[in-house]
C-alpha beads as a LAMMPS data file, in Angstrom:
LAMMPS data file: protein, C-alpha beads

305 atoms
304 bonds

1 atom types
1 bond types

-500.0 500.0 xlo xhi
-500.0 500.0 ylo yhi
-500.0 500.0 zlo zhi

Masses

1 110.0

Atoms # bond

1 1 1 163.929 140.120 -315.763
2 1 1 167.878 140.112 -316.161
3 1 1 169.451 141.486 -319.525
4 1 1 170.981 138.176 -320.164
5 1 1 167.522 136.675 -321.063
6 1 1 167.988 138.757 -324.352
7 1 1 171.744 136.892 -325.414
8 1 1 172.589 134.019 -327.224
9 1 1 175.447 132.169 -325.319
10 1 1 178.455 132.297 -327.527
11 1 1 177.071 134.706 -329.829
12 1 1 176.351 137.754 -327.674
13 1 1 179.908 137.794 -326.461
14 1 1 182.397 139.215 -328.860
15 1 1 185.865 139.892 -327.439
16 1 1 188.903 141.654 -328.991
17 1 1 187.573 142.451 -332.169
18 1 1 189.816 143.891 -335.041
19 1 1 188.486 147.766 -335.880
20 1 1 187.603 148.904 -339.377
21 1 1 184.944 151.361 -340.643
22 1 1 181.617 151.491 -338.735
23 1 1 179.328 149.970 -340.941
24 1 1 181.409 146.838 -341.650
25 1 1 181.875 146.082 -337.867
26 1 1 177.892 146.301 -337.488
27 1 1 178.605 143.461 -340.673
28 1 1 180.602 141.613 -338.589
29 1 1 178.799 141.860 -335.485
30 1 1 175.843 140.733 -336.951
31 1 1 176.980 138.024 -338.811
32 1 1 178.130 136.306 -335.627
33 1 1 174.844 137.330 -333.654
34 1 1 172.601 136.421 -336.211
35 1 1 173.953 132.854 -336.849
36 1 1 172.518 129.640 -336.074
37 1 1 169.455 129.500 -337.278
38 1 1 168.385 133.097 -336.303
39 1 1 167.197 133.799 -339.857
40 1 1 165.484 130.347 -339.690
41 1 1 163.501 131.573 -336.661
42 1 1 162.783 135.241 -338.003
43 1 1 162.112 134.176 -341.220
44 1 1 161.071 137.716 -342.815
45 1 1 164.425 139.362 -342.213
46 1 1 167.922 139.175 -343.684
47 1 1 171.350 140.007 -342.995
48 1 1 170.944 143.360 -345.337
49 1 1 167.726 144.181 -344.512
50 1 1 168.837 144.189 -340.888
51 1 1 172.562 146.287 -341.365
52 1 1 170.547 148.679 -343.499
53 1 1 167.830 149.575 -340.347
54 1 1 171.222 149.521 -337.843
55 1 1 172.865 152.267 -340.973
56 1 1 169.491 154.262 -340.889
57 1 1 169.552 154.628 -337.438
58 1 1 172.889 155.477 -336.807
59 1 1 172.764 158.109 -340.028
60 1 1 169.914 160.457 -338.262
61 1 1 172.091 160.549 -334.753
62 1 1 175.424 159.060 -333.738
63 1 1 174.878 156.656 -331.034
64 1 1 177.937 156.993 -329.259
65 1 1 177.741 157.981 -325.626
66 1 1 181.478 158.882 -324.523
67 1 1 183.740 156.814 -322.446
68 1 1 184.433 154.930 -325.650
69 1 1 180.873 153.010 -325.844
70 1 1 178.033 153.182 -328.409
71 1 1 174.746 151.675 -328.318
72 1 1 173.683 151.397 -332.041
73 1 1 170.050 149.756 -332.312
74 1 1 167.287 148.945 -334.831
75 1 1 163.630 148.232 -334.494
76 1 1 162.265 145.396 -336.482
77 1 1 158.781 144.838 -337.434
78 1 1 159.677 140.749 -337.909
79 1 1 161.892 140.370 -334.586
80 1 1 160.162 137.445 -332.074
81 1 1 162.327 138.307 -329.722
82 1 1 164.748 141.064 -328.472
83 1 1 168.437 140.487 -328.615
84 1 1 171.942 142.114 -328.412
85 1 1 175.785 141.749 -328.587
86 1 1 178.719 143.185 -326.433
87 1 1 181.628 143.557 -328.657
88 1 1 185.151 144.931 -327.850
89 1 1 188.156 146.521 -330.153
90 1 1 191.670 146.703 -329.881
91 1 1 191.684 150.060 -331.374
92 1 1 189.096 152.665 -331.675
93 1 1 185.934 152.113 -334.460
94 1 1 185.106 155.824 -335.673
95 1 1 181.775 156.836 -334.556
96 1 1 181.365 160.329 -336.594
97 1 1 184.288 161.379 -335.192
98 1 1 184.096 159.572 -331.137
99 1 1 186.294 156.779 -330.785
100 1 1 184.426 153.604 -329.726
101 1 1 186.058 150.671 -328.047
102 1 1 182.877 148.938 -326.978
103 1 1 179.795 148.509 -328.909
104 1 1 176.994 147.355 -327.368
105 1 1 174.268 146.571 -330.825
106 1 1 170.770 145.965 -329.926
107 1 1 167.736 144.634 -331.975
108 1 1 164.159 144.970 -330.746
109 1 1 161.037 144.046 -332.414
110 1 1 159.020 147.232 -333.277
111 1 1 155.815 146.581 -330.895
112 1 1 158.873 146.437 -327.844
113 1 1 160.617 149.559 -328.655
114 1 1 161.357 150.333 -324.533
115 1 1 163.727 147.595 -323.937
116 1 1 166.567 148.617 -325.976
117 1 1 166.414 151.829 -323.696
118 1 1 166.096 148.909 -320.661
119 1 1 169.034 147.156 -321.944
120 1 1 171.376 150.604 -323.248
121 1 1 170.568 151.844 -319.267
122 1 1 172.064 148.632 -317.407
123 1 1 174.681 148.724 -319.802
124 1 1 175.474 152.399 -319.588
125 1 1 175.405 152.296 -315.364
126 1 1 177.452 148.850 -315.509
127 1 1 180.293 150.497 -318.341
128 1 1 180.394 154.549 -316.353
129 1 1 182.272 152.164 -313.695
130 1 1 186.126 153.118 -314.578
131 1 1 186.873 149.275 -312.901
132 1 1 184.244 147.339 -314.934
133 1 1 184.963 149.039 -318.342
134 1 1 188.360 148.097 -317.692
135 1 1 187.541 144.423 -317.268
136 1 1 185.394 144.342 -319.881
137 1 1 187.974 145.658 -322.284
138 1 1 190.540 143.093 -321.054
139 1 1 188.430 140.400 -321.520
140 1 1 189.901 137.459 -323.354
141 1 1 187.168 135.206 -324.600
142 1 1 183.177 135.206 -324.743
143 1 1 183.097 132.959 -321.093
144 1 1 184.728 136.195 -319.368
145 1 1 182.973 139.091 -320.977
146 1 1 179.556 137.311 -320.345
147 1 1 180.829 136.471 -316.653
148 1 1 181.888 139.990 -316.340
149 1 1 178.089 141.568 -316.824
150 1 1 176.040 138.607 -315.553
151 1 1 178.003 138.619 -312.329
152 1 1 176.238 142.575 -311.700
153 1 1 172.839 140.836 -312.461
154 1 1 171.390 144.019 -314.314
155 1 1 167.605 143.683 -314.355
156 1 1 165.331 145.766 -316.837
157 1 1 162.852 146.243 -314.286
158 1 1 164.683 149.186 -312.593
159 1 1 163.255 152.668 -313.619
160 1 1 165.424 154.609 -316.243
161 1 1 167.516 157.337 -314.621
162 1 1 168.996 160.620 -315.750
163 1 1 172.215 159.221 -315.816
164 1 1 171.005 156.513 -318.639
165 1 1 170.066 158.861 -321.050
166 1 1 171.698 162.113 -320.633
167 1 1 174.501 163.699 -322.871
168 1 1 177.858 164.488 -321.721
169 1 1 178.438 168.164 -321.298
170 1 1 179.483 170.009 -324.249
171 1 1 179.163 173.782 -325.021
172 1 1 179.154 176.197 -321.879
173 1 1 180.745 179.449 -321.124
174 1 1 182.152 180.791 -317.726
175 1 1 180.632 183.504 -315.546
176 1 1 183.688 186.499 -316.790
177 1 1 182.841 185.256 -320.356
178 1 1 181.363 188.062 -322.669
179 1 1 178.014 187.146 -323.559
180 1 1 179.307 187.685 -327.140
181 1 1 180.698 184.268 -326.764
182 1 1 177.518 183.118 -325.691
183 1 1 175.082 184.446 -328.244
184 1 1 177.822 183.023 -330.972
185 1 1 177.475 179.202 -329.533
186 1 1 174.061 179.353 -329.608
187 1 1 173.615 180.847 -333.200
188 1 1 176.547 178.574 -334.374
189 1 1 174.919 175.439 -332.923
190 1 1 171.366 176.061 -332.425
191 1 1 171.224 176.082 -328.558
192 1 1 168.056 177.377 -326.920
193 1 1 169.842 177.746 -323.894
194 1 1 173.881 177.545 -322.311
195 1 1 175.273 177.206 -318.943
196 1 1 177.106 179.197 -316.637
197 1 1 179.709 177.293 -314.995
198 1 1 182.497 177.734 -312.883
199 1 1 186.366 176.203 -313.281
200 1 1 184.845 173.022 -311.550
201 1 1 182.162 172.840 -313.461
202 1 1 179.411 173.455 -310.958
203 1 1 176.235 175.368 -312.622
204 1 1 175.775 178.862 -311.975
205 1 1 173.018 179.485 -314.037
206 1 1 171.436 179.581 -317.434
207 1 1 171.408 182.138 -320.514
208 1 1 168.542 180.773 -322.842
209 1 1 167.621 182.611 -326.161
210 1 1 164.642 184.455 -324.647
211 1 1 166.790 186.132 -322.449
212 1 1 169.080 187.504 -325.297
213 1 1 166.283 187.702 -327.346
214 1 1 164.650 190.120 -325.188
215 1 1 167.498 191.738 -323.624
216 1 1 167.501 195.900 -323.638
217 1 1 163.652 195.755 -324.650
218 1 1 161.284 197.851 -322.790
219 1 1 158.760 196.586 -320.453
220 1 1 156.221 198.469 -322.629
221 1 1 157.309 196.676 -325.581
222 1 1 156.000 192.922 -324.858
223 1 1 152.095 194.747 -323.969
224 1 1 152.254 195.930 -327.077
225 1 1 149.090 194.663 -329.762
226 1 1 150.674 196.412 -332.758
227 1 1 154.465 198.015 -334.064
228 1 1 152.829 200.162 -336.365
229 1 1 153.206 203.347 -334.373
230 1 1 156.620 202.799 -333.544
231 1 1 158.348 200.659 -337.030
232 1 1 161.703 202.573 -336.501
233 1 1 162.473 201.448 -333.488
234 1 1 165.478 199.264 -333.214
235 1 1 164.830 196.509 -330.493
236 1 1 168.594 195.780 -330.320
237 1 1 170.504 198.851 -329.715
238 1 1 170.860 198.369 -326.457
239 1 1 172.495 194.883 -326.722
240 1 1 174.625 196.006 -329.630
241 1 1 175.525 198.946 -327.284
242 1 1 176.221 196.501 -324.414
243 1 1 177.419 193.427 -325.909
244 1 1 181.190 194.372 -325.902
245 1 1 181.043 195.193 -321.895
246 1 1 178.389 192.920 -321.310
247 1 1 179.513 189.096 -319.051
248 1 1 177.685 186.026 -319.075
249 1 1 177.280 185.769 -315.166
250 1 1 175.377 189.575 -315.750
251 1 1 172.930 187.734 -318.204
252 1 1 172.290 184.535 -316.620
253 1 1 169.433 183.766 -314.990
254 1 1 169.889 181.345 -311.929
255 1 1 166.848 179.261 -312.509
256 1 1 168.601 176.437 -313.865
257 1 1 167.103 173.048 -313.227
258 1 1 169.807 171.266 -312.118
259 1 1 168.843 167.225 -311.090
260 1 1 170.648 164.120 -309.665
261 1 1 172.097 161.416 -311.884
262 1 1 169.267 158.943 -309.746
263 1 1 166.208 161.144 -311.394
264 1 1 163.472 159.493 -312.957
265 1 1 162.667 159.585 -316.487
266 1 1 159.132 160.766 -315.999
267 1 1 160.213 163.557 -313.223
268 1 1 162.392 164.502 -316.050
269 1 1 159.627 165.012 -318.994
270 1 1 157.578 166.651 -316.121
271 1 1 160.271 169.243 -315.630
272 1 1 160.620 169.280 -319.744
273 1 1 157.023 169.720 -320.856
274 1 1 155.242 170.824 -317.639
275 1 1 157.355 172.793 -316.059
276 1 1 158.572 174.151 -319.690
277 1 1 162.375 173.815 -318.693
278 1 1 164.301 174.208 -322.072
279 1 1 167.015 171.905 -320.397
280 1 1 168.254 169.854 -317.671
281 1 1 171.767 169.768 -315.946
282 1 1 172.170 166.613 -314.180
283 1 1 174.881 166.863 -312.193
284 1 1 176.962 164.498 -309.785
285 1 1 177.583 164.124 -305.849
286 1 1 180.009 166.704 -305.838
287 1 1 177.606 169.514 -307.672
288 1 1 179.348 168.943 -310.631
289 1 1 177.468 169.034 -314.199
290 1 1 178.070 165.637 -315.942
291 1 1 175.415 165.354 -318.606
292 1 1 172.346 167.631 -320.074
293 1 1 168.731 166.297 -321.146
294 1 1 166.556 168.186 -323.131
295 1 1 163.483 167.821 -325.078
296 1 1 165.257 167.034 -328.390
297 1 1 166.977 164.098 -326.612
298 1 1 164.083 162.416 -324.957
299 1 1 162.034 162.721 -328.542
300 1 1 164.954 161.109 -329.895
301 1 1 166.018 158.664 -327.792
302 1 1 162.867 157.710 -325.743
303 1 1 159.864 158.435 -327.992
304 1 1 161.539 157.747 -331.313
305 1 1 164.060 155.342 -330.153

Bonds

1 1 1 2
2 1 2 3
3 1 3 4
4 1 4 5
5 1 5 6
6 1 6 7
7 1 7 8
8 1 8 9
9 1 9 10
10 1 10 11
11 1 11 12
12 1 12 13
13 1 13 14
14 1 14 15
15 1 15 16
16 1 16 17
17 1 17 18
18 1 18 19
19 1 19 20
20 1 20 21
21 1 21 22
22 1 22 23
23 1 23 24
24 1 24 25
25 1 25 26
26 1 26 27
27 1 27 28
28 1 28 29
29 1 29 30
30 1 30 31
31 1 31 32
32 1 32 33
33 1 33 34
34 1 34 35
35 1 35 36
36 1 36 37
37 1 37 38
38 1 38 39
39 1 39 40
40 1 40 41
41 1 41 42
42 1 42 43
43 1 43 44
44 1 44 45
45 1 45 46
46 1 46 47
47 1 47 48
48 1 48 49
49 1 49 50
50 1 50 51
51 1 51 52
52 1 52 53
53 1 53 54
54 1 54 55
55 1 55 56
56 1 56 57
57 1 57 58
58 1 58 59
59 1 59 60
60 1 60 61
61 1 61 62
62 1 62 63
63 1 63 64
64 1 64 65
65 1 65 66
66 1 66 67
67 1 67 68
68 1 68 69
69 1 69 70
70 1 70 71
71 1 71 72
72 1 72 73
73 1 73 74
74 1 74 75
75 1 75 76
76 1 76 77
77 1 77 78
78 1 78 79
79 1 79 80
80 1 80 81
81 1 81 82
82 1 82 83
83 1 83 84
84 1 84 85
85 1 85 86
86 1 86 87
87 1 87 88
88 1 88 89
89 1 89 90
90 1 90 91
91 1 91 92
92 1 92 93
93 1 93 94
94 1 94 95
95 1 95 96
96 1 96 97
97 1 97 98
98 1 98 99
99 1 99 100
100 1 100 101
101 1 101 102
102 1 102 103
103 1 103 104
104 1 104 105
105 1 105 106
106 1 106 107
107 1 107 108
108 1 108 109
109 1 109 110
110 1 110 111
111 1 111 112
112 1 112 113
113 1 113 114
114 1 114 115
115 1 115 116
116 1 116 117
117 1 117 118
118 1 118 119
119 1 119 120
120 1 120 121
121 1 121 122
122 1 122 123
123 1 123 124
124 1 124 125
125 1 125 126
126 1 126 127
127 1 127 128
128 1 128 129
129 1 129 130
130 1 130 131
131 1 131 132
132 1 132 133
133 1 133 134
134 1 134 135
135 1 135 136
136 1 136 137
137 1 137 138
138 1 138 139
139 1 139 140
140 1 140 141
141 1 141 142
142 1 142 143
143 1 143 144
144 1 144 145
145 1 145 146
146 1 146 147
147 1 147 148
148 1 148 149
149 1 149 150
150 1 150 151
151 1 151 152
152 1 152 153
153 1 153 154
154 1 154 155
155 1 155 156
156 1 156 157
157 1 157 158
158 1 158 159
159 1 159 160
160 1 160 161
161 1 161 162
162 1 162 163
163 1 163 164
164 1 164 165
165 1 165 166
166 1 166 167
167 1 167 168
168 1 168 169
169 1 169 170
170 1 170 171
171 1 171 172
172 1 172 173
173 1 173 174
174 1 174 175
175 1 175 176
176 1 176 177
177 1 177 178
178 1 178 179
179 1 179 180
180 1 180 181
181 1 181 182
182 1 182 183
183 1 183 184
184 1 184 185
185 1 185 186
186 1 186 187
187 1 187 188
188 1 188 189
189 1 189 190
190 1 190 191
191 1 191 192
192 1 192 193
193 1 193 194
194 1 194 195
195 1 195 196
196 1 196 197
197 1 197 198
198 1 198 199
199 1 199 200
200 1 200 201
201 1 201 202
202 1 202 203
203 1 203 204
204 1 204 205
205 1 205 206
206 1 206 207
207 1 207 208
208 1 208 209
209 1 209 210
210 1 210 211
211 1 211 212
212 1 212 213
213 1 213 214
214 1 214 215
215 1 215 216
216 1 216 217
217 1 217 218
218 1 218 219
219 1 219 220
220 1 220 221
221 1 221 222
222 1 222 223
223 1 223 224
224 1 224 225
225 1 225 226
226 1 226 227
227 1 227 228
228 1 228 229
229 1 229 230
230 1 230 231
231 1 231 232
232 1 232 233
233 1 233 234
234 1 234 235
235 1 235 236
236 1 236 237
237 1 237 238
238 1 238 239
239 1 239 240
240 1 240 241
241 1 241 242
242 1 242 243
243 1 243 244
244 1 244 245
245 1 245 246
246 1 246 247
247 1 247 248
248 1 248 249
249 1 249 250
250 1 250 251
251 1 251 252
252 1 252 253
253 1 253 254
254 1 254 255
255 1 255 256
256 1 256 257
257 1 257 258
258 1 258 259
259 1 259 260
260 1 260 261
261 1 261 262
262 1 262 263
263 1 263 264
264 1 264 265
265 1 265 266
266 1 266 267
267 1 267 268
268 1 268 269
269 1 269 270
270 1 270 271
271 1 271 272
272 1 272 273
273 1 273 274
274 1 274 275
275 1 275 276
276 1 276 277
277 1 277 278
278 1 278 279
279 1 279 280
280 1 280 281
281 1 281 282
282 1 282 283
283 1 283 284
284 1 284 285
285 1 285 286
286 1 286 287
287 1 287 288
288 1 288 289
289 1 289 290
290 1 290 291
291 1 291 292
292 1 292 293
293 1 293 294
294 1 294 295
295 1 295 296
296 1 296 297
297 1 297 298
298 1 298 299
299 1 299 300
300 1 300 301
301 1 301 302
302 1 302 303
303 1 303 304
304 1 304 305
C-alpha cells in the first residue's frame, strides 16, 4: 500500500510554514490536519486531547532525526484510521535543541502502532536524499509538496531497514585517545559501550563497560565463589596505574558489529538480543559509520513506539 493512502488532499500538505515554539506548531499542524469533519468522524477525540498525546510523546524522547526532520507521533485508542502531515518552515522550529525544518506528524490508532514506523521509514529514505529534501523545502504550495513524495511512490510494504531507525553518530573517541577520555563519556552519558574510529570515521573497534570494568583483574578473580579471603584487594589499581599511559585503540576490542544501512530490522534484534551485541554501527558504502542502533532504541522506537 502507498503512504499517500494515509493523507487528506489539501490537508496533509503544509508548505512554508512560519516557525514558533514546538508545541504551538504541533497546534497549528493539527488544526489544519484535523479539519473537515475529522472530529466528526473520530468522534471520541479532540483537538487537546490529541496535542497533549503528540506533547507526551515528544517529552519522554525528542523525535528529531538530524538533517533538519522530525517525526513526532501519537497513538490513539479512538483513531479509525491512520493519518499524517508533511509540513515545512522558513526557519528552524527548536526540537530540544536540533533545528527542524521539516516535520513530518503522524497519528496512528493504538491497535496499528507499526505503521507510523512504515510511514517515518519511507519518509526518512525519501528526505536522507540531499536533492529531494531540497525540493521539498522549496516547495511552494500543497499541489507540489504532495507531487514531490507521491512521484517516489513509497510503499509500506517494504521491510524496515537500519537506515530507518538508526541514530546519527554521536560520542566516539579515536584510536591515540587515552582511554581516560573514554571511561569519562561513558560515565558522563551512560554508554555501555563507544567506538573506535579513525579521522574518516571508519570503525576500528569497540570499548564497552565490561571491558573497563574488568580491566587489570586477574583471571583468578572472575572463578572466584567468595571475596572474603581476599576484602583488601583493590580491583582497580592496575587501571588507576595505567589509565594515564593507557590509549583507546590498546583497549578496544575489534568485535564490533558493524552492518549495512539495507539490514533488516529483525537481523538487527537478532544481533541485539541473541547475539547479545550491546550496539550496532551501521555504516555506509564507503565503510563509514553513519548511525548506531541499540537495544534502548529499538524498545523505544519499535516496541514502544
Amino acid at each position: 500500500m502507498n503512504i499517500m493512502n494515509y493523507t487528506r488532499r489539501e490537508e496533509s500538505w503544509q508548505p512554508g510554514l512560519a516557525s514558533g515554539p514546538r508545541d504551538a506548531i504541533f497546534s497549528a499542524m493539527l488544526e489544519r490536519l484535523c479539519g473537515n469533519g475529522f472530529y466528526t468522524v473520530n468522534d471520541q477525540l479532540s483537538h487537546e486531547s490529541v496535542l497533549q498525546a503528540l506533547i507526551d510523546r515528544e517529552e519522554r524522547l525528542s523525535t528529531a532525526m538530524g538533517e533538519g526532520i522530525a517525526f513526532p507521533h501519537a497513538r490513539l485508542e479512538n483513531l479509525k484510521k491512520a493519518i499524517f502531515a508533511l509540513a515545512t518552515f522558513k526557519e528552524p522550529v527548536d526540537f530540544d535543541g536540533s533545528p527542524v525544518r521539516i516535520i513530518c506528524l503522524i497519528l496512528v490508532p493504538i491497535s496499528d502502532p507499526s505503521i507510523s514506523l512504515k510511514i517515518m521509514a519511507q519518509l526518512t529514505r525519501l528526505l536522507s536524499d540531499a536533492d529531494v529534501r531540497r525540493q521539498v523545502l522549496d516547495a511552494g504550495n500543497t499541489a507540489e509538496l504532495r507531487n514531490i513524495i507521491k512521484a517516489h511512490d513509497p510503499r509500506i510494504d517494504k521491510p524496515i531497514l537500519a537506515r530507518d531507525i538508526m541514530r546519527p553518530p554521536r560520542f566516539s573517541v579515536l584510536g591515540a585517545d587515552l582511554v581516560s577520555k573514554c571511561s569519562h563519556l561513558m560515565s558522563v552519558n551512560n554508554l555501555h559501550a563507544v567506538p573506535v574510529v579513525d579521522d574518516q570515521r571508519h570503525i576500528l573497534g569497540e570499548i564497552t563497560i565490561e571491558r573497563l570494568f574488568k580491566y587489570g583483574l586477574p583471571d583468578f578473580f572472575g572463578q572466584l565463589k567468595s571475596v572474603s579471603f581476599i576484602a583488601e584487594f583493590d580491583p582497580f589499581e592496575k587501571y588507576f596505574e595505567d589509565e594515564s599511559s593507557t590509549l583507546c585503540c590498546e583497549m578496544m576490542e575489534e568485535s564490533a558489529r558493524i552492518v549495512p544501512m539495507d539490514y533488516t530490522i529483525m537481523e538487527a534484534v537478532f544481533d541485539l538480543a541473541i547475539k547479545s551485541c550491546p550496539k550496532l554501527y551501521v555504516v555506509d558504502e564507503q565503510k563509514r559509520w553513519v548511525g548506531t542502533i541499540d537495544k534502548g532504541l529499538v524498545l523505544d522506537n519499535v516496541i514502544n513506539h
